[in-house]
C-alpha positions as a printed NumPy array, in Angstrom:
array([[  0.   ,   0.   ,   0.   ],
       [  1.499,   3.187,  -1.168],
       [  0.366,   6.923,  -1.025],
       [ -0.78 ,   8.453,  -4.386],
       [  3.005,  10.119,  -4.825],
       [  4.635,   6.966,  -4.062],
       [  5.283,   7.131,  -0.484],
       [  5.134,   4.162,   2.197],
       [  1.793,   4.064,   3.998],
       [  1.019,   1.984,   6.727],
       [ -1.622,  -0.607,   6.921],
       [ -4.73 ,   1.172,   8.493],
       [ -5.365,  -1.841,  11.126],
       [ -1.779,  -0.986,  12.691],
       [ -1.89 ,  -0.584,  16.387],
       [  0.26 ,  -0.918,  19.506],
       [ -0.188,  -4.684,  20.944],
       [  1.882,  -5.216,  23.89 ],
       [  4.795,  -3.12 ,  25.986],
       [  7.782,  -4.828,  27.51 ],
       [  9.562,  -3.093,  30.364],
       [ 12.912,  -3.731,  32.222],
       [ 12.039,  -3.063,  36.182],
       [ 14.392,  -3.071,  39.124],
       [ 11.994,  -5.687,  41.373],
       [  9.61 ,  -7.734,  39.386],
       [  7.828,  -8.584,  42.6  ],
       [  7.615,  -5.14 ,  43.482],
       [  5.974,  -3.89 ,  39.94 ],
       [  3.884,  -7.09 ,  39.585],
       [  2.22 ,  -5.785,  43.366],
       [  1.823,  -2.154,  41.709],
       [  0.294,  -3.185,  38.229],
       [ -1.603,  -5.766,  40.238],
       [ -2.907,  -3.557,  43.161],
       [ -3.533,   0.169,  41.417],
       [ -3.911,  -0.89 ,  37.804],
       [ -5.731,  -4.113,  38.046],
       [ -3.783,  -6.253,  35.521],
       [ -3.458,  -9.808,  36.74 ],
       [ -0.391, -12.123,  35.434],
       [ -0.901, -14.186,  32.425],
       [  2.301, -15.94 ,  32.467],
       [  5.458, -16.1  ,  34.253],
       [  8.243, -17.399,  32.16 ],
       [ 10.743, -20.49 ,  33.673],
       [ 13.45 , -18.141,  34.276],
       [ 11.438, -16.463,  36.905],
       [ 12.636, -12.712,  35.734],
       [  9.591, -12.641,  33.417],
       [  5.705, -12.116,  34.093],
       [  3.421, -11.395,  31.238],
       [  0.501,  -8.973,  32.439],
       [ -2.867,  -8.56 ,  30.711],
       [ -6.486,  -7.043,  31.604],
       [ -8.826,  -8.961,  33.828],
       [-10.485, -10.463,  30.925],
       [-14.465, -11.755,  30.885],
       [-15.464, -15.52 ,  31.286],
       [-13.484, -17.928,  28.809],
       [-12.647, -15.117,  26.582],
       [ -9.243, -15.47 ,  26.369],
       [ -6.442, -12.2  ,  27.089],
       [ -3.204, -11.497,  25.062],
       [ -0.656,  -9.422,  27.448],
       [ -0.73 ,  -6.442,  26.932],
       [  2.506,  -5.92 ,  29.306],
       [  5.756,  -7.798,  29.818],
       [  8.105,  -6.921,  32.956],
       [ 11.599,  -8.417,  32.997],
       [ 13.606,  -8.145,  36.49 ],
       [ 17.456,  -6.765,  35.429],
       [ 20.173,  -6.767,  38.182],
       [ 22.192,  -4.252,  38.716],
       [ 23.559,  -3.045,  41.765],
       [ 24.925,   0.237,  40.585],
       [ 21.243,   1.252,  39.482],
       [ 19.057,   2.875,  42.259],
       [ 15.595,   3.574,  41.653],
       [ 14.747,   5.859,  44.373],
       [ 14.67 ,   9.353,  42.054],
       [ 14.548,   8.91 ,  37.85 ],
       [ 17.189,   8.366,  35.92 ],
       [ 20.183,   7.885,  39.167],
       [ 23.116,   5.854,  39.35 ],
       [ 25.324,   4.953,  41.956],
       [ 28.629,   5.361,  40.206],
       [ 30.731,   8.382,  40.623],
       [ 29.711,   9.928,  37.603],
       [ 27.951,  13.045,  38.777],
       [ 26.922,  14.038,  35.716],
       [ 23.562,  11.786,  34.927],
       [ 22.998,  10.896,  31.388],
       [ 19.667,  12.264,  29.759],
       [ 18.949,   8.91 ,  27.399],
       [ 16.522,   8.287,  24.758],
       [ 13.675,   5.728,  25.598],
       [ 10.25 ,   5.621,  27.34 ],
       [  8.221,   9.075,  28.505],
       [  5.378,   7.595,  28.832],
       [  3.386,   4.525,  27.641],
       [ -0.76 ,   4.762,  27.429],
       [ -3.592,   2.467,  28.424],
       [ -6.783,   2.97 ,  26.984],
       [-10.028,   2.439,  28.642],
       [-12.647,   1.11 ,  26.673],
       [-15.165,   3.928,  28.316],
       [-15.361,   7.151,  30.502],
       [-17.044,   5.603,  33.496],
       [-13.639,   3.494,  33.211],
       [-11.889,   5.742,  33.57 ],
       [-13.969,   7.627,  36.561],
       [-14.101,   4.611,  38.251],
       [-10.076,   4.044,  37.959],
       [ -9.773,   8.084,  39.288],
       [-11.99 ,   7.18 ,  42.327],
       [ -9.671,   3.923,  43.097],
       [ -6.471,   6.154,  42.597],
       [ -7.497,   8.289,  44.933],
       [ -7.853,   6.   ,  47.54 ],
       [ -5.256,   3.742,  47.16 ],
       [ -2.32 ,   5.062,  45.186],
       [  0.339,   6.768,  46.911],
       [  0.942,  10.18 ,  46.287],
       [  4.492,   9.9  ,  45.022],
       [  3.459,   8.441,  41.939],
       [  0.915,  10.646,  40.943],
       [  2.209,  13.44 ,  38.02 ],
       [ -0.743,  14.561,  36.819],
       [ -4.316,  15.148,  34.686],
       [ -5.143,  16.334,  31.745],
       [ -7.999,  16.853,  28.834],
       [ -6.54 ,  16.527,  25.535],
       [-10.018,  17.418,  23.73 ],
       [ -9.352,  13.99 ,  21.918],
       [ -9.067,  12.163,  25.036],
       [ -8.596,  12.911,  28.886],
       [ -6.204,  11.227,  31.077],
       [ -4.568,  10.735,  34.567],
       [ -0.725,  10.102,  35.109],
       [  0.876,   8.532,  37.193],
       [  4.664,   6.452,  36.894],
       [  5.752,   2.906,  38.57 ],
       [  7.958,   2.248,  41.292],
       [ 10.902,   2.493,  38.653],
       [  9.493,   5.681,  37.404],
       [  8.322,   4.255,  33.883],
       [  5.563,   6.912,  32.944],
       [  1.897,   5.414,  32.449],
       [ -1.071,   7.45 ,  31.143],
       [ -4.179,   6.252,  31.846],
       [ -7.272,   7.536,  29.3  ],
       [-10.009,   7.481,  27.648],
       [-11.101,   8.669,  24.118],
       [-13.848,  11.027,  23.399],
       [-16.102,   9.588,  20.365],
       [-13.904,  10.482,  17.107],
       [-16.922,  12.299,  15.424],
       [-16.131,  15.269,  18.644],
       [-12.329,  15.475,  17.367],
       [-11.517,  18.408,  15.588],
       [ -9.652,  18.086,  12.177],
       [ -7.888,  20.694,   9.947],
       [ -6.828,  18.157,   6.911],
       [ -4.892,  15.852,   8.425],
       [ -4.399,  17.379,  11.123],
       [ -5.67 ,  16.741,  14.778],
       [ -6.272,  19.524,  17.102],
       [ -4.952,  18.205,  20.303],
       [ -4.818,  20.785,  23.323],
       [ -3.706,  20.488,  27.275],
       [ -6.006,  21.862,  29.296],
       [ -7.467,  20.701,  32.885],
       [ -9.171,  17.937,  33.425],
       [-12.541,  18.504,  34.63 ],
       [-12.467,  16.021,  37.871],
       [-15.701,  17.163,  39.166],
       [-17.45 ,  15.84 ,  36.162],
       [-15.949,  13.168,  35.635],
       [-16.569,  11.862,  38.881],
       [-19.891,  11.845,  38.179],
       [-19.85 ,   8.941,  35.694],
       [-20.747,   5.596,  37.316],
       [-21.094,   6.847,  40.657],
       [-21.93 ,   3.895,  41.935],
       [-19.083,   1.486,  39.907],
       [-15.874,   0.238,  41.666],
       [-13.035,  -0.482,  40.125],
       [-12.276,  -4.121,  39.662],
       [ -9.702,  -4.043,  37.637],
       [ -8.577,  -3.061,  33.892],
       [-12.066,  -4.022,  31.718],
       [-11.413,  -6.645,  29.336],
       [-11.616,  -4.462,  26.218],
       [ -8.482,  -2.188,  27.346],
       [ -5.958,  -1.9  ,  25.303],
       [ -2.438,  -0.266,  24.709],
       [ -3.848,   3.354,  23.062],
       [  0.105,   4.266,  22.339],
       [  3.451,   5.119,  23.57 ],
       [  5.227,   8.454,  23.885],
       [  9.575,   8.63 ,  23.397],
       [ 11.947,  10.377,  24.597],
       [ 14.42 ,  11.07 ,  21.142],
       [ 17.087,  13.467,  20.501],
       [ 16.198,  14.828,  17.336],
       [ 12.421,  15.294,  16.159],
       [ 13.006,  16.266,  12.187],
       [ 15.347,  13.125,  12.44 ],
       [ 12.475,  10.37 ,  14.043],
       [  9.777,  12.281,  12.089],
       [ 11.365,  11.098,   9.11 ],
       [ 11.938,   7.597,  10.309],
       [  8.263,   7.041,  11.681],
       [  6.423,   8.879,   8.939],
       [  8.936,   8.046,   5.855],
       [ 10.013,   4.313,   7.219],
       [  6.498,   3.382,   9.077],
       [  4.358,   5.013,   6.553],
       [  2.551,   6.397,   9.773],
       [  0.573,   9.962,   9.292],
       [  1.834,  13.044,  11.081],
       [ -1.245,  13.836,  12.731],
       [ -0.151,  16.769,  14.995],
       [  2.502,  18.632,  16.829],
       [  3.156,  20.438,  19.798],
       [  6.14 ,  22.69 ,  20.411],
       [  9.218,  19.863,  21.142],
       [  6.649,  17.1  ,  20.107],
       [  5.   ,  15.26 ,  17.159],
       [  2.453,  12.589,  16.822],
       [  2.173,   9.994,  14.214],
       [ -0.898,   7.681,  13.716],
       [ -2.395,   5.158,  11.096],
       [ -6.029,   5.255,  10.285],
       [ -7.431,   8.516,  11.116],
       [ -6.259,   7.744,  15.095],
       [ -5.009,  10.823,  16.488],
       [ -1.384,   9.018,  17.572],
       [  0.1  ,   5.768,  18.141],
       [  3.388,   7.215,  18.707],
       [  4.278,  10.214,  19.908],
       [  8.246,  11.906,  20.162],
       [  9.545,  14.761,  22.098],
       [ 12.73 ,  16.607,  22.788],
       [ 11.73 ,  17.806,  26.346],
       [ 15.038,  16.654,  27.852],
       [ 16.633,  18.395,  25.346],
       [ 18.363,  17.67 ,  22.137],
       [ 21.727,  16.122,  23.659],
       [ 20.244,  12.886,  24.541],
       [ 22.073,  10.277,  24.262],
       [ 20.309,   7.002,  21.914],
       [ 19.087,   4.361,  24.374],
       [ 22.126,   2.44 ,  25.496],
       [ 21.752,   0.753,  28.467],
       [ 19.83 ,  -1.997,  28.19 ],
       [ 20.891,  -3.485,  31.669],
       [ 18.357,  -1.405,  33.806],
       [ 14.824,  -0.564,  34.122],
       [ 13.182,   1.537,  31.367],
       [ 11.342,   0.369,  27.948],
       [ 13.061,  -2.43 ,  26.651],
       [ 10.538,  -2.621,  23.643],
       [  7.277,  -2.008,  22.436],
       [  5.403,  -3.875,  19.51 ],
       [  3.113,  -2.795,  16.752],
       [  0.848,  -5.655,  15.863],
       [ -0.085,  -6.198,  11.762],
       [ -3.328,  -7.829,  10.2  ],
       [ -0.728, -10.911,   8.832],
       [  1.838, -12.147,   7.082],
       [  1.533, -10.6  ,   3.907],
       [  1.417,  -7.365,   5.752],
       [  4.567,  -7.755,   7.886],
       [  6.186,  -9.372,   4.601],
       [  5.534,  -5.653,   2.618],
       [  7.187,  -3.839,   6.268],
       [ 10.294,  -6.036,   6.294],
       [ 10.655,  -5.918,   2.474],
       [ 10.298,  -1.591,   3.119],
       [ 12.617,  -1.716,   6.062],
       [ 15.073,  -3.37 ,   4.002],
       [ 14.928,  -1.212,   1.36 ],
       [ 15.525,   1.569,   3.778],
       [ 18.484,  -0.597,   5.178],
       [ 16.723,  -0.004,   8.324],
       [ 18.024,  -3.32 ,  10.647],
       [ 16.333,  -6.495,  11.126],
       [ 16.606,  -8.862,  13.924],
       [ 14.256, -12.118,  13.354],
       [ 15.45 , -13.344,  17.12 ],
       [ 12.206, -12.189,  19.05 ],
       [ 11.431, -13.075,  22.214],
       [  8.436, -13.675,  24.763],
       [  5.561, -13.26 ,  22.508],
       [  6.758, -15.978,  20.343],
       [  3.951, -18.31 ,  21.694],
       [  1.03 , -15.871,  21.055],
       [  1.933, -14.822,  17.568],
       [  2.682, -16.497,  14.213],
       [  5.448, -14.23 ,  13.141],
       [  7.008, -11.468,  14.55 ],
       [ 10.762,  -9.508,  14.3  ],
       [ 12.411,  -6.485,  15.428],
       [ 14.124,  -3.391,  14.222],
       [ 15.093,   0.109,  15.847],
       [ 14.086,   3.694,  15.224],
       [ 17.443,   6.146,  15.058],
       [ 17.486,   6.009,  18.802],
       [ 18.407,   2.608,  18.96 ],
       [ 14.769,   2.078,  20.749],
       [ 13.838,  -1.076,  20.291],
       [ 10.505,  -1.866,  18.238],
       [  8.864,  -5.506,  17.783],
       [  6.284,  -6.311,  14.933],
       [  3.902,  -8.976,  15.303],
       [  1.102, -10.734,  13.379],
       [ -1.128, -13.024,  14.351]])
């Protein structure tokens, strides 16, 4: 599928399946993702280092993860503030990788009923924030290793405002008041069965640079920007991936892969025809291909991995 001038375009169905995260105490996050945001574990690999997370699910329906946390040991790494090291190296490296990565709620009352549990149970210190996007509004909050999570909900696409292709996204203040007064009387019982991975948001040190590599490579749309941000979606979404610059434009490409932060996240394709005309592409762009995947091997038919020009690792899947 090409554009009318040529031009890679991605397949329309594209969308973000799973996230995999590297996390300083996998007991420790399994509690938190368990306890505030109601995931329960699908899997824990042999190994022991590796628990596959997904939403409560409904009946026999069955769940695909839609998060992977991997324990890495390092004793140099502390994760009592972001982004310290023990070493004597005063001078702490700002690094490409994760900013923040977003679960969607299938509905607002969702998402009210998740802001009433929050309040109640989550403690303070990893709260950051809330926020209407007038596509969506959403809470924030990070994990005990400070991975950033945004938790939302979409408004109905017909209410999003479009100037060609072009998505008029804003930042404004939630209004809390009303949305506590969706399903007043629900309780949260954990992530509904229809949630999903909405998208993820990097941290990159050059945005002309990874605008060319997610709009030119992917074939995804540029669907809006913000001043030290873009956003880049297929089918009319309003972004599955989002970069910035906010740590500034001397950020180093991810590098160390030996402590907790993003260690991937995968885009899922309608099959293999579809991941056949990617790889073919990514060739072509002598963009890099690794075929030696890893834990979703048993829940997918086909799958490899590549990485954007910040060495951040991305895994395509198809079913």
């Amino acid at each position: 599928m090409n554009s009318p001038n040529g031009h890679f375009v991605a397949n329309p169905s594209l969308r973000i399946d799973h996230v995999h995260l590297r996390v300083s105490n996998l007991k420790k996050s399994v509690d938190f993702y368990q306890s505030i945001l109601g995931f329960k574990v699908m899997e824990k690999k042999p190994d022991g280092n590796t628990a596959l997370l997904c939403p409560a699910g409904e009946g026999d329906k069955p769940s695909i993860p839609l998060l992977a946390l991997t324990e890495v040991n390092n004793e140099e790494y502390d994760n009592s503030t972001p982004n310290k090291n023990k070493n004597k190296d005063k001078n702490i490296k700002k690094e490409a990788g994760l900013y923040h990565f977003a679960i969607l709620l299938p509905e607002r009352k969702s998402l009210a009923s998740f802001l009433r549990h929050m309040q109640n149970y989550l403690d303070f210190r990893h709260y950051e924030g809330m926020a209407d996007h007038g596509v969506s509004e959403s809470i924030y909050i990070h994990d005990p290793d400070f991975n950033g999570i945004e938790i939302y909900r979409d408004r109905p696409p017909s209410e999003w405002i479009w100037k060609g292709n072009k998505v008029h996204m804003i930042t404004d203040p939630l209004n809390v008041k009303d949305l506590q007064t969706q399903g007043v009387n629900g309780t949260w019982s954990g992530l509904p069965s229809k949630t999903t991975i909405g998208h993820v948001h990097l941290q990159v040190s050059n945005l002309e640079r990874s605008k060319r590599f997610y709009q030119e490579t992917l074939g995804l749309c540029h669907t809006a920007s913000y001043p030290g941000a873009n956003f880049f979606a297929a089918d009319g979404y309003h972004h599955h991936i989002a970069t910035n610059t906010w740590l500034g434009a001397n950020i180093i490409p991810e590098a160390d892969y030996w402590k907790p932060g993003l260690d991937h996240y995968a885009i899922i394709l309608p099959g293999k025809e579809e991941m056949g005309r990617l790889k073919n592409h990514l060739i072509q762009a002598k963009t890099p291909i690794d075929e030696n995947t890893n834990e979703s091997s048993n829940h997918y038919s086909s799958s490899f991995n590549t990485v954007d020009p910040d060495r951040i690792k991305i895994q395509f899947l198809c079913k």
